[in-house]
C-alpha positions, 0 to 999 in steps of 0.5 A: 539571529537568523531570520525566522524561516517558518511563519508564527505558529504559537508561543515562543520557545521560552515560554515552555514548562518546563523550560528548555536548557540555555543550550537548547534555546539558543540551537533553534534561534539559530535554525530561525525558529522563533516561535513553535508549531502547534504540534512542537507547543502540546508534545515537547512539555509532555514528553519532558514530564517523562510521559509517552505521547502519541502524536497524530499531526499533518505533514510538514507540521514540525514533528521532527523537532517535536521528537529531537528536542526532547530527546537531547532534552531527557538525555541531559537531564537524567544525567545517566553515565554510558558506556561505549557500547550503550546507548540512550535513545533510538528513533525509527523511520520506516525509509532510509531517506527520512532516517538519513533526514532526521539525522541530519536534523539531529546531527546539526542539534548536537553541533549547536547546543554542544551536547556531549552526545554522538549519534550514528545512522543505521541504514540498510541497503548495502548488497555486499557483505564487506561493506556491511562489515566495515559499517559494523566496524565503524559502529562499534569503533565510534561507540555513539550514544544515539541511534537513527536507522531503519528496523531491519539494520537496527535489529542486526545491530541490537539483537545479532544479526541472524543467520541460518534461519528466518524470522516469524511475525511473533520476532521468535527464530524458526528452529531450523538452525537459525541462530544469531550473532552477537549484539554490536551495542546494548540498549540497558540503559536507554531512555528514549525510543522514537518511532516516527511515520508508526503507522507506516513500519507497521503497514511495511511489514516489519512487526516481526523487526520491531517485536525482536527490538522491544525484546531487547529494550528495557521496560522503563522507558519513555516511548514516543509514536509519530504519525500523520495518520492514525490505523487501527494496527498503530492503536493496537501498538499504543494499547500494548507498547506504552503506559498511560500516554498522553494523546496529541491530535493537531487539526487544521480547520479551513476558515473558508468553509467555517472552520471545517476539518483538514487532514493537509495543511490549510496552504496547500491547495489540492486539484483534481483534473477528471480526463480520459487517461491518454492525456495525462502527460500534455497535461503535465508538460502544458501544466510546467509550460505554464507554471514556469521554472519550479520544482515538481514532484510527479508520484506513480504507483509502481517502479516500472512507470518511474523507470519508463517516464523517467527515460522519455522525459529526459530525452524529450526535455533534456535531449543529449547527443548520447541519447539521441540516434543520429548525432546533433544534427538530429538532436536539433530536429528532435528539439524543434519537433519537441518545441511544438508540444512544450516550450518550458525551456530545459528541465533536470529530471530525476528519479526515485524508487525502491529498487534503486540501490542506496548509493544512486537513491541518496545522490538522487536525493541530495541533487534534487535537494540542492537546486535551488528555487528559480530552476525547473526541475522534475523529481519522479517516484513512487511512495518511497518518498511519499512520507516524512522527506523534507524536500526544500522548495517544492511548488508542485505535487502531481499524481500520475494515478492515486496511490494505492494505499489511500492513507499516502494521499495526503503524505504525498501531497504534504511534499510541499506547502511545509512549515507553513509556506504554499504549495499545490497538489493535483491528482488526475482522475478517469472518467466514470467510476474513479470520480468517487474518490473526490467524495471518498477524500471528502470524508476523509478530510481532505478537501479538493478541487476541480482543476482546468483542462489546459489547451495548446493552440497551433502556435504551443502556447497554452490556454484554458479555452478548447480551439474552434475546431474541437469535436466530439469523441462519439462522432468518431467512434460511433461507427466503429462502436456499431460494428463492434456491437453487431459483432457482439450480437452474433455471439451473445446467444452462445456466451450466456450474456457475458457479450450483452453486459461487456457491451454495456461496460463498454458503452458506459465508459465510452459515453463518459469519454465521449463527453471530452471533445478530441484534443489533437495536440495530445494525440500528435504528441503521443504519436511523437513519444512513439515515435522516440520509441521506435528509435530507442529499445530501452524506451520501447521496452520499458513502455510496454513493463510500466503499462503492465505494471500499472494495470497490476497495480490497479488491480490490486488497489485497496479502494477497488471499490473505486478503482475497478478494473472492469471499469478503466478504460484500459485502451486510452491507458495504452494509449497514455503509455504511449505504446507501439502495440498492446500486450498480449495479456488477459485483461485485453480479452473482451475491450474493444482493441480495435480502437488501438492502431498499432504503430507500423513497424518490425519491433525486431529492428529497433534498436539499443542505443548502447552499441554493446548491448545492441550487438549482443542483442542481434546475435542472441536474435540470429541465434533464435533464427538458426535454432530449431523450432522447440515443440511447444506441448499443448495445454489443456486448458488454456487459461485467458481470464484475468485475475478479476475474472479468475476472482470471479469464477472461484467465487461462483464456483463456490457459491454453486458447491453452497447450493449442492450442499443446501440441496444435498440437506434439503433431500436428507431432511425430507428423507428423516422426517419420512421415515420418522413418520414410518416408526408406528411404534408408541415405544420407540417414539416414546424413546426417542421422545425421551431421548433427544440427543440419541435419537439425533444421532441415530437419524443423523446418521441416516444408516442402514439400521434406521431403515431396518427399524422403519421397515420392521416397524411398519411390518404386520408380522407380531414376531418380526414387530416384536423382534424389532422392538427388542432390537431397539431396546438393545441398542438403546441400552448399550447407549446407555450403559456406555455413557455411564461407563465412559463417565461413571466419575462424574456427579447425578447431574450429569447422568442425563443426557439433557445435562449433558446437551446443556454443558455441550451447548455451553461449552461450544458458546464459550469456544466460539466466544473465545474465538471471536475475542482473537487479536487480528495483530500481534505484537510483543513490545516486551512488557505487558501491563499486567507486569506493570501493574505488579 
């Protein structure tokens, strides 16, 4: 039997009740599994009880087999006779990276209990249509009994794929011509349905895929939700798409604080580093210097800052001839330049995002996969590989900003310390408004903390103690934030005060940096990365995306509450991107870019590396030269504010439209009770006294009528005064008569006018009521448990 891979969690697997086949047994004794994990020991009896379940464990807690097992498990059991183009069981993963890992786990199952099962991956991501074909083919050539995949490619090949038309939320075809092929395989008979990281299909929007799945599956199944983290859309799943399940929530308790809550496994240990955004990579490159040849994670928001860090990275830490100018001979000047800043050795970088194409995702995958531990290596992402991935070996999680979802905090640092080995996690965090999100993690169960700010002295070697000659920020800014200020007094009066609280802004963000003493090794750095920018386009390019990106990004985080865009420092965030010279973009408007040197150089000059491209390049570019200037029509309007701002705006104006109208009825009531006072006439007060909801109408009106009668009421003319009376008593009775003609079917009741304000009163109450119950998500699994029930 093969060593135990995983530490003793629970009881051993011969224990369960009911007991696992033989087979079973002896499959995970081989994978070295002696005994379960919390999460394996409360979810394998239930399922095999034939109930559904709802799991909520942390990550690297053994969900996999806690889903797989029992699956194999009911499969053979209930014995039932497939066809070849049936199947019996289907899990769900919202990547094509987790699906390709649970179906590798599976695969080696079925290899090792000798099940006379086949399973196939169902993944998305091929761009052409002949290899779409030629997948379909296989799949339906191989006729296999279990199906992994993702929800798109999995409602093509269990609904038809869909042509001509596109998908609403509700799954249903718009009728404009939509139509759909025929289904590759049948799911009458299916028994199992697993839907692993549930929380996230739904958040990455694929109701409508999952709606049209369940539409298609039978109503007598066992269905299973796998999550670390439990959103209200996924509860609102649970009350709809399963019968009575059985609930399994696994917590970690931290025996160091007495017993408190943990979202992460009690061997990861997360750190937070709170320092000014332009030191974010000497801290990385000085955190690997120090931690040595291990395996590190660094997750980013967007795909531009992958793409961007991964090009800088590989030529500062992996320099070749082919991306270096100059041949070897300045490769060797890079290096001994690169040797001042970090002294690591040769690191493999690698990167992974969603807009990679499949083929180049999976070989990135499966390469930093196999490094084996003892070697540097440096995996960069997004969120992509933030849920489920079984990653072997890997030591370091670091966050190069916190994620915007703040539900993958914890997915992403649950990267390492899997299956009870350690592991460390650190996220980086600006000075100032953003060092709530300590708290924030806090009530989440989440616990962190502080991290040391890591030093290099003259030589490259890294230490935790500042050099003697370390000086404060304010010394040096303090003359430059003078003129800025007397710059901004001179424009205050005419600004409304929009200069005096930009001012204050700035200020308080500058007093929280200025509480860091100025780190020169960092700057020398950055001034080198510019440096490398200044010889390579590409780099300089994807610079400047990736610091927009971000920004974007920032913007739109769901904790904007914390992460305010008024509130970062974004001159130090240009600063951290290393870039030759800002952006012309709104959120620069009103920061002090004066604070930001420009790094002196013709941007026209730098060149591609790829010899083709750069002479595609300078021809496009003397083209541009020879061509006639275009005349640029002039706008009226020209639009500088950012999106915050924008924001902003709309909302004042809407607050200023809310006080016309409040001002607008303000005037109009005075007006009503004026003319009320006018009426002297006892009989038409007495009538309108009588007649509540027409006198509201007549006044509501505020038409001419009203007028005439105030006026002919206040009238000494007997004849006219009389006149005006017979007038009102006029349209008083065809009021009326029209009342009872429009509802002469009706009872006694609800002759009167009161009886009809009360049955109008009603019924808006219960019009609003209704209103108010509406689901916020809609979702058709397909049965409901009034069909249950029946």
């Amino acid at each position: 039997m093969a060593d135990s891979v995983v530490p003793t969690f629970g009881r051993p697997w011969s224990a369960l009740q009911p007991a696992l086949s033989p087979a079973m047994l002896d499959a995970v004794s081989s994978l070295g599994f002696e005994n379960m994990t919390p999460v394996q020991e409360a979810t394998i009896p239930a399922s095999l009880q034939n109930r559904d379940v709802v799991v909520e464990a942390a990550t690297g807690s053994g969900k996999t087999l806690s889903f797989l097992i029992p699956l194999l498990e009911l499969l053979h059991r209930k014995r039932t006779r497939l066809s070849h183009t049936e199947i019996g069981a289907i899990v769900i993963s919202p990547t094509r990276e987790l699906s390709r890992q649970i179906f590798t786990v599976l695969q080696e199952l079925l290899k090792l209990t000798a099940l006379p099962y086949t399973a196939h991956l169902v993944v998305g991501g091929s761009s052409s249509a002949t290899n779409t074909a030629d997948e379909m083919s296989v799949l339906k050539e191989l006729g296999p009994d279990i199906l992994v995949g993702t929800p798109g490619r999995l409602e093509d090949v269990l609904c038809g794929r869909l042509r001509n038309g596109k998908r609403l939320k509700s799954g249903m075809i718009t009728a404009s011509g939509g139509v759909r092929g025929r289904p590759r395989v049948s799911a009458a008979k299916l028994e199992v349905l697993v839907m692993d990281e549930a929380d996230r299909l739904l958040d990455m929007g694929f109701e409508a895929s999952l709606t049209a799945i369940f539409s298609v599956l039978p109503k007598q199944r066992r269905t299973g939700l796998f999550s670390a983290t439990m959103s209200e859309a996924l509860g609102q799943l649970v009350r709809t798409g399963l019968r009575n399940p059985v609930r399994v929530q696994v917590q970690v308790h931290d025996r160091s604080t007495a017993g408190s809550e943990r979202r992460v496994p009690a061997s990861l240990a997360i750190r937070y580093l709170v320092s000014p955004p332009d030191r974010k990579l000497a801290q990385i490159l000085r955190l690997i210097q120090m931690g040595g040849p291990l395996k590190y994670i660094v997750y980013f928001s967007t795909c531009a800052a992958v793409d961007y860090f991964y090009r800088l990275l590989r030529r500062m830490l992996c320099p070749l001839p082919a991306i270096v100018p100059g041949g070897k001979r300045a490769m060797r000047e890079e290096r001994d330049r690169l040797r001042e800043h970090f002294q690591g050795g040769s690191a493999s970088v690698h990167s992974l995002h969603g807009q990679m194409v499949q083929s180049k995702r999976q070989a990135t995958y499966e390469s930093f996969s196999a490094i084996p531990p003892g070697e540097l290596a440096i995996l960069l992402c997004t969120d992509v590989a933030s849920r489920g991935l079984d990653i072997p070996d890997v030591d370091y999680v670091i966050q190069w900003d916190p994620p915007t979802d703040p539900k993958s905090f914890a997915h992403r640092c649950g990267r390492t310390a899997r299956a009870g080995r350690s592991g460390q996690a650190l996220v980086f965090l600006s000075p100032g408004a953003e060092e709530t999100y300590i708290d924030f993690l806090a009530l989440r169960k989440i616990p962190m903390v502080p991290a040391d700010y890591l030093w290099q002295d003259s030589e490259g070697a890294v230490t935790m103690e500042p050099p003697a000659d370390a000086i404060s920020l304010v010394e040096e800014e303090s003359d430059l934030e003078e003129s800025e200020d007397e710059a901004d007094d001179a424009e205050e009066a005419d600004d409304g005060g929009e200069k005096k609280r930009r001012r204050k802004r700035r200020a308080r963000n500058q007093d929280q940096l200025s509480k860091y003493p100025a780190d020169t090794r960092s700057d020398a750095l950055l001034e080198l990365i510019r440096g490398l920018a200044a010889t390579d386009r590409d780099i300089y390019e994807r610079g400047k995306l990736a610091f927009v990106s971000f920004v974007q990004s920032y913007s739109k985080h769901e904790a904007s509450f914390i992460f305010r865009l008024k509130e970062l420092p974004i001159i130090e965030v240009a600063k951290g991107f290393a870039l030759l010279h800002l952006p012309s973009m709104p959120e620069l408007c009103g920061r002090p870019v004066s604070r930001f040197i420009p790094y002196a150089i013709d941007t026209d000059t730098i060149p591609l590396l790829d010899s083709k491209r750069e002479t595609h390049r300078l021809e496009k570019l003397e083209k541009a030269k020879l061509a006639p200037p275009v005349k640029v029509e002039k706008r009226e309007k020209n639009n500088t504010d950012s999106w915050t701002d924008a924001k902003e705006a709309k909302d004042r104006a809407r607050e200023r439209k809310l006080k016309r109208i409040r001002r607008r009825d303000a005037v109009a009531s005075v007006e009503e009770a004026r003319l009320m006072q006018e009426i002297e006439d006892p009989k038409i007060r007495e009538a309108m006294a009588k007649d509540p909801l027409l006198a509201k109408r007549m006044i509501s009106r505020r038409d001419k009528s009203l007028r005439d009668m105030a006026e002919i009421s206040a009238s000494k003319n007997q004849s006219s005064r009389q006149t005006a009376t017979r007038t009102l008593d006029d349209i008083i009775a065809d009021a009326q008569s029209t009342k009872r003609k429009s509802e002469s079917s009706s009872s006694e009741d609800e002759d009167s006018w009161e009886a009809l304000a009360r049955k109008e009163a009603i019924r808006k109450k219960l019009a609003a009521k209704a209103k108010g119950k509406g689901k916020k998500f809609t979702f058709n699994p397909g049965f409901s448990d009034e069909e249950n029930s029946s």
